[in-house]
C-alpha positions in Angstrom: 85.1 90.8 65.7 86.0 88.9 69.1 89.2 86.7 68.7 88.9 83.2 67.9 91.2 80.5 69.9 93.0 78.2 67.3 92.2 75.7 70.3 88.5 76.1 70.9 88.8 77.4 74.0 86.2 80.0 75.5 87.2 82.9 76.1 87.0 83.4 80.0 86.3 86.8 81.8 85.6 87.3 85.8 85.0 90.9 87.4 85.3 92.6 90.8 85.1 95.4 92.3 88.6 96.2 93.9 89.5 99.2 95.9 87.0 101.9 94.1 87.5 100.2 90.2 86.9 97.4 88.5 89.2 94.7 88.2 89.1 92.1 85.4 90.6 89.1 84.6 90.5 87.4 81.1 91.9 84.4 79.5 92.1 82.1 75.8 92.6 86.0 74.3 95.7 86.0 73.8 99.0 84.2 74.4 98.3 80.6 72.5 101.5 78.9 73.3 101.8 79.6 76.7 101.2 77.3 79.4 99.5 79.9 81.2 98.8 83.6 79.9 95.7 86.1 81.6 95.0 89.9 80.6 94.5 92.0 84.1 92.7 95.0 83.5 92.3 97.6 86.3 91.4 101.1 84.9 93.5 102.3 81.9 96.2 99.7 83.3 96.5 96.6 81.0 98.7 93.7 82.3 99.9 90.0 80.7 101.1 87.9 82.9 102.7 85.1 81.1 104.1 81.3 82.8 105.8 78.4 81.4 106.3 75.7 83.2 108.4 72.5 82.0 106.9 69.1 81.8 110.0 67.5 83.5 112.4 68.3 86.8 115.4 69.5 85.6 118.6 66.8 86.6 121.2 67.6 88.3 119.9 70.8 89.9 120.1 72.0 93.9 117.5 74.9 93.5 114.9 75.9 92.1 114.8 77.3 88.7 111.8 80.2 88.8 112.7 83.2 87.4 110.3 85.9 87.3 110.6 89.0 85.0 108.6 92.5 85.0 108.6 94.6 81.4 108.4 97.7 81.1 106.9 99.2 78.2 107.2 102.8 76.6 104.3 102.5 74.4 102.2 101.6 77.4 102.4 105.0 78.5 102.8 106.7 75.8 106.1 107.5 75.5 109.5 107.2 73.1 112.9 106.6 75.1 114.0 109.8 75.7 117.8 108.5 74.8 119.1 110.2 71.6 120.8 106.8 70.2 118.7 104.0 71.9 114.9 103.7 71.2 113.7 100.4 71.6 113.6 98.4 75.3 117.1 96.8 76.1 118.4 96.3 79.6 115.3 96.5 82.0 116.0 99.3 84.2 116.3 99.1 88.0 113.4 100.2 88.5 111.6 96.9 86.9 114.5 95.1 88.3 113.5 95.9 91.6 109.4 95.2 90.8 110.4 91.9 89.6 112.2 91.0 92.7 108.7 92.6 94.5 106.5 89.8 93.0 109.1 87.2 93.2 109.1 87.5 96.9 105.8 86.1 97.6 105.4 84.2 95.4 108.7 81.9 95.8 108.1 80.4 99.0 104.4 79.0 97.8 106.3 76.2 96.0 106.7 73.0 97.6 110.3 72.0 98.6 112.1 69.8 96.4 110.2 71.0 92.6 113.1 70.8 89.9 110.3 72.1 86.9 111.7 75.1 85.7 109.4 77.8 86.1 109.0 81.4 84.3 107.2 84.1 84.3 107.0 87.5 82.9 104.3 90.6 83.3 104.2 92.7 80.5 102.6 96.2 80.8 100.9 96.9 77.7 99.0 100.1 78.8 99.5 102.6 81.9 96.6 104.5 83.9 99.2 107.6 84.8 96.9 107.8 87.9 98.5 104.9 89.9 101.8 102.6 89.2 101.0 99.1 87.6 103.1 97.3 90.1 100.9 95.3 92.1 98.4 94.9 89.4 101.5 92.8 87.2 101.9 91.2 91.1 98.0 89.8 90.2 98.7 89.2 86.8 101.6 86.5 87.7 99.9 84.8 90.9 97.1 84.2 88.3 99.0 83.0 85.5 101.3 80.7 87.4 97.4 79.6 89.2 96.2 78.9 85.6 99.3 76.1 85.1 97.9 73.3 87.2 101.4 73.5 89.0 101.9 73.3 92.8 101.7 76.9 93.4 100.1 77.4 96.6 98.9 81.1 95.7 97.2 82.8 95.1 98.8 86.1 95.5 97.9 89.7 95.6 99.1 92.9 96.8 98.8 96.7 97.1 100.7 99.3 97.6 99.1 101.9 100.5 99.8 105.4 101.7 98.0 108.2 103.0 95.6 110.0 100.6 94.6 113.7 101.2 92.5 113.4 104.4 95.3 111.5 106.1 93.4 108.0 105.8 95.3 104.9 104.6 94.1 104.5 100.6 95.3 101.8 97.7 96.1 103.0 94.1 97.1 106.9 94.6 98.7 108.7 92.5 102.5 108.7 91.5 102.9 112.3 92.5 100.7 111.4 96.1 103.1 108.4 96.7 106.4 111.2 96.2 105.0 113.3 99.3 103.3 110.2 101.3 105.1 109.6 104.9 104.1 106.1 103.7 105.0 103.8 100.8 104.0 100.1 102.0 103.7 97.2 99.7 101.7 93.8 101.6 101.9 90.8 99.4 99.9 87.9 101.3 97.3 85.3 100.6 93.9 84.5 101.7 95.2 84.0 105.2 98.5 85.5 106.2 101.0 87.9 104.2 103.7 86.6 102.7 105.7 90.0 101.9 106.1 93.9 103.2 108.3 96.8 102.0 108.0 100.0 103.1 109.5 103.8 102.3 108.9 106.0 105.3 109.4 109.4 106.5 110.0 108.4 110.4 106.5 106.5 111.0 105.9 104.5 114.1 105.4 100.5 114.5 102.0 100.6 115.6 101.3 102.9 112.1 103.1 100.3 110.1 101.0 97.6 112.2 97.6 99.0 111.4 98.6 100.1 107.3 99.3 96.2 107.3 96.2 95.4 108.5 94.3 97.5 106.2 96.1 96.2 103.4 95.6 92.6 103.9 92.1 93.0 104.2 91.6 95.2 101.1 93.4 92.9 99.2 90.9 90.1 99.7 88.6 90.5 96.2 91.3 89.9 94.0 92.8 86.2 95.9 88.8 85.8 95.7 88.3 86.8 92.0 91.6 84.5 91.2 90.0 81.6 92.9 86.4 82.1 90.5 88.7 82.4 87.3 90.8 79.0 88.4 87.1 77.6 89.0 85.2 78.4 86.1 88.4 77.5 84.0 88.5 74.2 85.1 92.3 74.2 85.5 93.9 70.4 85.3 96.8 69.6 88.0 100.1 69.3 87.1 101.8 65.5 87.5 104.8 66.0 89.5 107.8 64.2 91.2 109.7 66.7 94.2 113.6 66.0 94.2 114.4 65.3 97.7 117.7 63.9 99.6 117.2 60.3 99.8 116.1 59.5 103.3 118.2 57.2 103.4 121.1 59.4 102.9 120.0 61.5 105.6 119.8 59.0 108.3 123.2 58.3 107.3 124.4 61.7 107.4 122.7 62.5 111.0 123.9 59.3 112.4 126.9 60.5 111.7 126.6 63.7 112.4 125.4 62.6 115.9 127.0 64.5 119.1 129.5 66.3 116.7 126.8 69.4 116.1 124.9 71.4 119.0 127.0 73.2 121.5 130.4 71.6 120.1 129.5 73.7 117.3 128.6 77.5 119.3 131.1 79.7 119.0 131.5 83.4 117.7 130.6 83.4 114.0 134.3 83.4 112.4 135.4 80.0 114.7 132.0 78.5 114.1 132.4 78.6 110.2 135.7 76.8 111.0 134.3 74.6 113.2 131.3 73.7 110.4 133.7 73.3 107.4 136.0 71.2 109.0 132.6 69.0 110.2 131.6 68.9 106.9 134.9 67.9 105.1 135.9 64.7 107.6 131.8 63.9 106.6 132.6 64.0 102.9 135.7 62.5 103.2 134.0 59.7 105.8 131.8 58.7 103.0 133.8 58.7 100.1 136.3 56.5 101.9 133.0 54.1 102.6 131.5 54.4 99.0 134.6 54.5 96.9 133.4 55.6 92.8 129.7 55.4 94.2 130.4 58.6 96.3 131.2 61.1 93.5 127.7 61.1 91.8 126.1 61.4 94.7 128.3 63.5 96.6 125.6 66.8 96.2 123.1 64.4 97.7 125.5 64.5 101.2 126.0 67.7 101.0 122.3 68.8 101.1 121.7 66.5 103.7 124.4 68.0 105.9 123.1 71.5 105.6 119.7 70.0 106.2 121.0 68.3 109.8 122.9 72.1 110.2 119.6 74.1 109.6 117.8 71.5 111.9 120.4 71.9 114.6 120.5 75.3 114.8 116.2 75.1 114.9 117.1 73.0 117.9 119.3 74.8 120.2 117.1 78.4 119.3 113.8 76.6 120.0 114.7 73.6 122.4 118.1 74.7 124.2 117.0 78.9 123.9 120.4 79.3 122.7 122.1 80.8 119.4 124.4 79.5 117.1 127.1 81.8 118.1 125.8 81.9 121.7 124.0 85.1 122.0 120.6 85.7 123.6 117.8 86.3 121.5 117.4 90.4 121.7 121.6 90.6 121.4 123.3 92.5 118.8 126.6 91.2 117.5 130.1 93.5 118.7 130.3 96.7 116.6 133.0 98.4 115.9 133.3 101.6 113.2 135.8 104.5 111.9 135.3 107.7 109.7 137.4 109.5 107.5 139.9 106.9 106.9 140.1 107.4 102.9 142.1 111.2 102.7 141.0 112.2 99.2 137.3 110.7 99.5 134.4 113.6 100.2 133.5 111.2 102.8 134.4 107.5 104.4 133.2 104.9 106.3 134.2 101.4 107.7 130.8 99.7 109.4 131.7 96.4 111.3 129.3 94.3 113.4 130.5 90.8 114.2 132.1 89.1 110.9 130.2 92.0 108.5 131.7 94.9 107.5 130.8 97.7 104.7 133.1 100.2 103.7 131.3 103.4 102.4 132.5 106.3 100.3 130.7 109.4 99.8 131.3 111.5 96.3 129.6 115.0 96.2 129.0 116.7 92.9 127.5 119.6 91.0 123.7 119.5 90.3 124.6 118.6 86.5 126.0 115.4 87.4 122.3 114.0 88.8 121.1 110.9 87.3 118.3 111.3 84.4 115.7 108.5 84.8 113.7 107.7 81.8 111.3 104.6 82.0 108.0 103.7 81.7 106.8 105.5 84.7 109.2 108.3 85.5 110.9 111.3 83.8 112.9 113.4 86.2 116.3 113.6 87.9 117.6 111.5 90.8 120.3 113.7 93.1 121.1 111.1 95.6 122.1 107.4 94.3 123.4 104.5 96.6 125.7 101.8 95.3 125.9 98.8 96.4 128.9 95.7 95.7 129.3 92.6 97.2 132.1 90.3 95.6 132.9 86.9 96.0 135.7 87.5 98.2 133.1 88.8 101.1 132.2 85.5 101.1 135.4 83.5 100.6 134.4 82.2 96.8 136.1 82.8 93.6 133.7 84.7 91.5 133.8 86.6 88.6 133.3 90.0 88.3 131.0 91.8 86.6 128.4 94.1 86.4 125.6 94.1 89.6 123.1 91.3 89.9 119.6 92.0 91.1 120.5 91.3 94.4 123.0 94.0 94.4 120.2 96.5 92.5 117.5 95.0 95.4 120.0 95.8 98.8 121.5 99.2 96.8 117.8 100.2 96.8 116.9 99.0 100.3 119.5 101.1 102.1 119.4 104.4 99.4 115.2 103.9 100.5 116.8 103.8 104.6 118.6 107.5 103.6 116.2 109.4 101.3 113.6 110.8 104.2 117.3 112.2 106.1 119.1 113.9 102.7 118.6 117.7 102.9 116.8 119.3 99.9 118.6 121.0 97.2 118.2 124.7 98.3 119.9 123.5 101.6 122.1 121.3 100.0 122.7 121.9 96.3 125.2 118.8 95.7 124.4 115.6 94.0 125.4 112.9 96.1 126.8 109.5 95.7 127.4 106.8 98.1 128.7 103.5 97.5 129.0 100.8 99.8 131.7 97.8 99.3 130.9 95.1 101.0 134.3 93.6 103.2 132.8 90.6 104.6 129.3 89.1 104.4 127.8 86.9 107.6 124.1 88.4 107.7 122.6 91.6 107.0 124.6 93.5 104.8 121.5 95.8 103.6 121.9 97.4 107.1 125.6 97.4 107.4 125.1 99.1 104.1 122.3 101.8 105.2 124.9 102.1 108.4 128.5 102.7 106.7 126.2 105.5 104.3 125.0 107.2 107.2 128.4 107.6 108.9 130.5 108.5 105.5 127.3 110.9 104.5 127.7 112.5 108.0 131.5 112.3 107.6 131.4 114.0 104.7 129.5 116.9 106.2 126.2 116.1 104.9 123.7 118.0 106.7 121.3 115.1 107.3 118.3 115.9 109.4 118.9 112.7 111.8 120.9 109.8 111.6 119.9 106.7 110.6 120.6 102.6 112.1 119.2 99.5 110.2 119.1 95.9 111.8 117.8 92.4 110.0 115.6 90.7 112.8 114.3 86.5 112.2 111.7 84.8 113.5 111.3 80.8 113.9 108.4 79.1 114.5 107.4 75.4 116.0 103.9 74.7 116.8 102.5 77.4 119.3 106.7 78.1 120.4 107.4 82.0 118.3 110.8 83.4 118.5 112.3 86.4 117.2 115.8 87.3 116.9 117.5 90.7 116.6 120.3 91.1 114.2 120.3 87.4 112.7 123.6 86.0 110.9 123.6 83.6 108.0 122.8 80.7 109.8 119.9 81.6 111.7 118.6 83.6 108.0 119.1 79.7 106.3 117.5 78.0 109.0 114.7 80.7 109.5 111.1 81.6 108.8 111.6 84.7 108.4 113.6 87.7 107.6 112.8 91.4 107.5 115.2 94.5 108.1 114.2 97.5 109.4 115.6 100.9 109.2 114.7 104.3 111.1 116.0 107.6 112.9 115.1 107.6 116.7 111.7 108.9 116.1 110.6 106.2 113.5 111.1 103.9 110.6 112.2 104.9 107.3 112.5 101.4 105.0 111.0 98.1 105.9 111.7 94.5 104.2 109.8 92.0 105.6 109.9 88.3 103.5 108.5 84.9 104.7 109.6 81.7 103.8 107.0 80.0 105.5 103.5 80.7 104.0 102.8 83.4 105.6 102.2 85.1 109.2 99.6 87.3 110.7 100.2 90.7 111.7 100.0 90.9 115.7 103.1 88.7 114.6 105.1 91.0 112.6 104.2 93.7 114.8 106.2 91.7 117.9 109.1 91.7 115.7 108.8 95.4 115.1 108.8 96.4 118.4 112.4 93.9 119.0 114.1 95.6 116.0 113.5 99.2 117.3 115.3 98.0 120.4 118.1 96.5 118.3 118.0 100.0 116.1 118.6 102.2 119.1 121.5 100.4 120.3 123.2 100.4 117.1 122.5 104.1 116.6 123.8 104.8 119.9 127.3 103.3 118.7 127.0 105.3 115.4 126.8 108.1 117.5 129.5 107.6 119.6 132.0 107.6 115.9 130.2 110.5 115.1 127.4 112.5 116.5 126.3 115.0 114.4 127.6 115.7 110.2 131.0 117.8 109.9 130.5 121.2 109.9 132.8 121.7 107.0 133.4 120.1 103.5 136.0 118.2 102.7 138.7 120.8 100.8 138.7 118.0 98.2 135.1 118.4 97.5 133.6 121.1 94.9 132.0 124.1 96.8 128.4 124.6 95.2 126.6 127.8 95.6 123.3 129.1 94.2 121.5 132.3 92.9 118.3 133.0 91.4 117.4 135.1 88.9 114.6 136.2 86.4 113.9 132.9 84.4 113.3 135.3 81.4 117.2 136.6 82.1 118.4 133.0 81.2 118.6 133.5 77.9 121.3 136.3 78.3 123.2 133.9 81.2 123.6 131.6 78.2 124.1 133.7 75.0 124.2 133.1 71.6 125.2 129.9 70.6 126.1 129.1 74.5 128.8 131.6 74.1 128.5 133.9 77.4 128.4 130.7 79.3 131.1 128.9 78.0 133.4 131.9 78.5 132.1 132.1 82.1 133.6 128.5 82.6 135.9 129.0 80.9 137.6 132.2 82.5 136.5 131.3 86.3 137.1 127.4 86.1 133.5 126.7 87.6 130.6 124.5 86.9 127.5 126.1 86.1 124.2 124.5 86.0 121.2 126.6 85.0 117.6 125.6 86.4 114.0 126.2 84.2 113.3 128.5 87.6 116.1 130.7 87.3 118.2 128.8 90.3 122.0 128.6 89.2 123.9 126.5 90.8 127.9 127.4 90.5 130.6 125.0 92.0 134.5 124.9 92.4 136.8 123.5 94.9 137.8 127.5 94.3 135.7 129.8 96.6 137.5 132.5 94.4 135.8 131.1 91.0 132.9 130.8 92.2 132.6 134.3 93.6 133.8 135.7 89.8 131.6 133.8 88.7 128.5 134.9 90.7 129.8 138.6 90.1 129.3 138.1 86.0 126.4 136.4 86.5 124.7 139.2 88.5 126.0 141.6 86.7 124.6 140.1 83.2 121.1 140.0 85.0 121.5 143.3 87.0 118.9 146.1 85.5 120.0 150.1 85.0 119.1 152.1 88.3 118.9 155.7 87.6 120.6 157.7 89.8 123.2 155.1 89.9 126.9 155.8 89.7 129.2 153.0 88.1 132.7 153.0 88.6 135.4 151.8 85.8 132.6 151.3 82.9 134.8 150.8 80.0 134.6 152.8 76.6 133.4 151.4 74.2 133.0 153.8 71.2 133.9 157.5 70.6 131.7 159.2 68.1 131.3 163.1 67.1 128.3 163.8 69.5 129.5 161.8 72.5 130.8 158.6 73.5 129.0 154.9 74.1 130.0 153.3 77.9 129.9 150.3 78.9 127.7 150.0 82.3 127.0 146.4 82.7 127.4 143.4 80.2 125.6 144.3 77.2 124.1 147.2 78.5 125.8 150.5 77.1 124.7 154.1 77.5 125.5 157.4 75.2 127.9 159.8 77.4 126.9 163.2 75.3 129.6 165.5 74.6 127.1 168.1 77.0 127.9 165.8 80.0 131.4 164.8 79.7 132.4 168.3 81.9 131.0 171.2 83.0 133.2 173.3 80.7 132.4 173.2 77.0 133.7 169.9 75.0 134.5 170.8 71.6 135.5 166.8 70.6 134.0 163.7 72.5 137.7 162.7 71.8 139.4 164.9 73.3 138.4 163.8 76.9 138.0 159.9 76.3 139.7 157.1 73.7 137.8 153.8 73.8 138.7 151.5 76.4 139.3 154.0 79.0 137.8 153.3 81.8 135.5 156.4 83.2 132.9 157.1 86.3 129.4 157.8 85.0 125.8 158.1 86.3 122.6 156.7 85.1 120.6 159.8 84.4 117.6 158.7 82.4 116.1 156.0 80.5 114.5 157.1 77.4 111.3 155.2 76.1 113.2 153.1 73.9 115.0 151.6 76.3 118.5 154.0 75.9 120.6 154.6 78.6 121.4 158.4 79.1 124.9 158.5 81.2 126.6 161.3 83.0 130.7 162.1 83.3 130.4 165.9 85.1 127.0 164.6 87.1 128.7 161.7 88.4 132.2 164.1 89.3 129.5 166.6 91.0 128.0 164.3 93.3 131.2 162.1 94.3 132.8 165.5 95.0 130.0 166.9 97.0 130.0 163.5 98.6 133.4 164.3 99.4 132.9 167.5 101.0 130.4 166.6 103.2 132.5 164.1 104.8 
């Protein structure tokens, strides 16, 4: 029985074909209440993307209010929370944190300046194809839904994330496990015309392969903007009656006449004296027109202050565009002074101080047993994450008053960007066997701190001996735009990020790019474009690499003697058991008696750390020798006694494994009484003479004297 729409509406359905499957869009299904709700269907992947939009601008309000939310769902693959107290979704975790910022970011600057509705939108994943992540396909879901509204949204939208399949050609929708091994990650958000929005995970590719994966991507993205434009079509979707919230012009001729010959080079200076320089423009303004206006100026003091930043983002347009000079004076390809320092923190594994002009990022590096990795359980993912990268940003670094509390999703968004930067550099685990955390504390914030982030980690992972395969520089490049006039800008500061078209930062080693964040904020640019500004920010990456090299060139060739010491054997997976014991029991008295951490492996790797090279070593010895097998022919030295009985006595060769001494082998003279020559507990010398085909150990007193005393004699 097909569902019936309590408001007589048809039931709407539009198809394509889309990168090998079928892609299809259907609305009036479900979602009633909504002001805009579609079903996206691609394979076994089922996506609603839902979008309310108010009737009315909010009051009052100097942004605007879009909020866009991603929602992971167990069921949809299948799963229960793996958590042993929580079951049902709570928090969302980063990893939908950081998808929801992914389709935010193309779809925010495709609303008109100056719209006070308040907009939301959420993508649910109802059901997962476990042969490709739903990501972009919830990216589709929302363009469409907020399409559906009627609202100003200048979309639509799609993306798609691309790699390299299996004969090393570029290819849409692989699999999870073909992503995890790709050199290339890339996510291209765009429209019809341009793209809007890039990110990128790389192991060490070059520009012109970025360049040409963008290419491909914008291109194959085309049905579904097309297949969004037929739905919107056949639909017949009504426009949206809207009024955009604006400074008054009025007030702005005001402010800029004002404002007249106080701004452009009066104002260029190094970033810490301009900042003066601005707030002290902006407070004789203020207090210019409140002495003029009297009670009128307090409610429509917010009304100033936008228009002041407006004359500041216009002026510093100006002197880049017109006058070819920066805010702080610099030249377009110029990097800001830099200035590091290792090792400053004496009990940290590893520190960092990262300083380039007024931003600075303070990194410390904690290393840790295996056991101490981070379990991720969500929708798409069950496994065990060794390296994690922290990232905090108070209100200090800015000179606010903030609250503190836990991290926002910008903080999630620029932790992920720089632990992204590191990942292709961190050694594997059987050259490496540490879990690794690295946080970065944000100082002081004037552009960029992503890269002053990936930066500060490099140097602190190197300081604290690390053996990362190459080091790694970042650096946030901008782009304005006027008419035909294109100008990029390496390592851009706050103001020319405000007053900009553009923002992307790129990371890489000096044989290619690692992480890429490219975001537009006009409506998008074409590739030969983007490619321009990739070639400038390798220029800006060397030089700032070269610096990081000059602190320190290569990791530390020791550990700090503050950090655990982590070593690793393998053994028979089927001798785990006996590692482990009954109950836990062996192990626990392991740790217990050598003060090391032990962390047993599925494949028989153990991993066993102490800041104690002495632990460890007793404990590697009891581990071997639980796992060692009998060797004929093989003399053990102080085996214990563990038993005396009439016919003989039972020794102790290796843990667990005992062995009959008979009374016939205990001399070569006749033994009348096993007890007579040994007590239990003694400690005696004995061979391993035979292995019965039960499994008993046959041991040897007078065989193992005879052949240490021939031994003897030959020497």
């Amino acid at each position: 029985m097909q569902i019936i729409n309590p408001y007589g509406k048809p039931i709407t359905v539009v198809e394509t074909d889309f990168c090998g499957r079928k892609l299809r869009l259907e609305v009036n299904r479900v979602g009633f209440r909504t002001s805009a709700s579609v079903l996206v269907t691609y394979g076994d992947t089922v996506v609603l993307g839902t979008a309310m939009v108010s009737d009315k601008s909010v009051t009052g309000m100097d942004y605007f209010p879009l909020s866009i939310d991603y929602e992971e769902k167990m069921y949809a693959a299948g799963k229960i929370s793996g958590s042993r107290f929580i079951k049902r979704e709570g928090r969302p975790s980063e990893e939908a944190i950081l998808i929801g910022r992914l389709i935010d970011r193309p779809i925010r600057p495709l609303w008109p300046k100056g719209y006070r509705h308040e907009v939301q939108g959420v993508a649910t994943v109802l059901s997962m194809d476990p042969t490709f992540r739903p990501d972009m396909i919830a990216m589709i879901a929302m363009s469409t839904a907020f399409m559906l509204t009627g609202a100003p949204f200048d979309g639509p939208v799609a993306g798609l994330r691309v790699g390299y399949d299996k004969d090393g050609k570029l290819s849409a929708f692989l699999s999870t496990e073909e992503m995890t091994k790709n050199k290339l990650d890339l996510v291209v958000a765009g429209t019809a015309d341009a793209i809007m929005m890039v990110e990128a995970g790389a192991n060490e590719v070059s520009e012109d392969e970025v360049a040409t994966a963008l290419e491909f991507a914008q291109a194959q993205m085309q049905p579904a903007i097309a297949l969004q434009k037929e739905l919107i079509e056949k639909v017949g979707v009504a426009k949206q009656e809207y009024e955009l919230i604006l400074p008054s012009e009025d007030i702005q001729n005001e402010v800029n006449e004002f404002l007249d010959g106080k701004m452009g080079e009066k104002l260029r200076a190094p970033m810490a004296e301009r900042h003066k320089r601005m707030h002290e423009l902006r407070e004789s303004m203020l207090a210019h027109f409140e002495e003029k206006l009297g009670e009128e100026f307090a409610a429509l003091k917010n009304e100033y202050a936008d228009a002041f930043a407006s004359a500041a983002n216009k002026d510093v347009r100006k002197g880049i565009l017109e006058d070819g000079v920066r805010p702080d004076g610099r030249n377009f390809t110029e990097v800001r002074p830099l200035s590091s320092e290792i090792g400053f923190l004496p009990r940290a594994h590893g520190s960092s101080i990262f300083t380039r002009g007024l931003t600075q990022a303070m990194n410390i590096v904690t290393l840790a047993p295996m056991s101490y990795a981070q379990v991720v359980d969500t929708m798409e993912r069950d496994e065990e994450k060794r390296y994690m990268h922290h990232y905090n940003a108070p209100g200090y670094t800015v000179g606010e008053i903030k609250r503190l509390g836990s991290p926002g999703r910008r903080e999630i968004g620029h932790s992920a960007l720089a632990e992204r930067a590191l990942l292709p550099v961190i050694p594997d685990e059987a050259t490496f066997p540490y879990a690794i955390r690295s946080v970065t504390e944000i100082m002081s914030q004037n552009g960029s701190t992503s890269m002053a982030a990936t930066c500060s980690s490099c140097l602190a992972l190197m300081d604290a001996g690390v053996p990362l395969k190459a080091p790694v520089s970042g650096i946030a490049m901008g782009l304005m735009i006027q008419d035909d006039k294109i100008v990029i800008l390496s390592d851009i500061a706050d103001a020319e990020d405000f007053a900009g078209d553009m923002d992307f930062k790129v990371t890489g080693t000096s044989n290619g790019i690692t992480a890429l964040q490219m975001d537009m904020k006009v409506h998008g640019l074409p590739v030969e474009v983007l490619k321009n500004a990739l070639m400038q920010g390798k220029e800006g990456r060397a030089h700032i690499l070269e610096h990081m090299i000059s602190i320190i060139a290569e990791p530390k060739s020791e550990l700090s003697p503050y950090a655990p010491r982590v070593e690793s054997i393998k053994i028979n997976p089927d001798k785990i058991r006996e590692v482990i014991g009954k109950g836990g029991e062996t192990i626990q008295k392991i740790t217990g008696e050598t003060g090391a951490e032990i962390d047993i492996k599925d494949d028989g790797t153990i991993m066993i750390a102490s800041p104690d090279g002495a632990s460890i070593a007793k404990a590697i010895q009891w581990i071997r020798d639980i796992v060692e097998e009998p060797e004929v022919g093989r003399i053990y030295r102080d085996a214990p006694v563990v038993s005396v009985m009439d016919f003989g006595a039972f020794v102790q060769i290796l843990p667990g494994k005992d062995g009959l001494v008979h009374v016939s082998e205990m001399k070569e003279e006749r033994v009348n009484k096993p007890s007579d020559v040994v007590k239990e507990g003694d400690k005696v010398t004995v061979k391993l003479i035979g292995i019965d085909d039960r499994g008993r150990l046959q041991l040897s007193m007078k065989a193992a004297e005879k052949e240490l005393t021939d031994g003897q004699a030959d020497s």
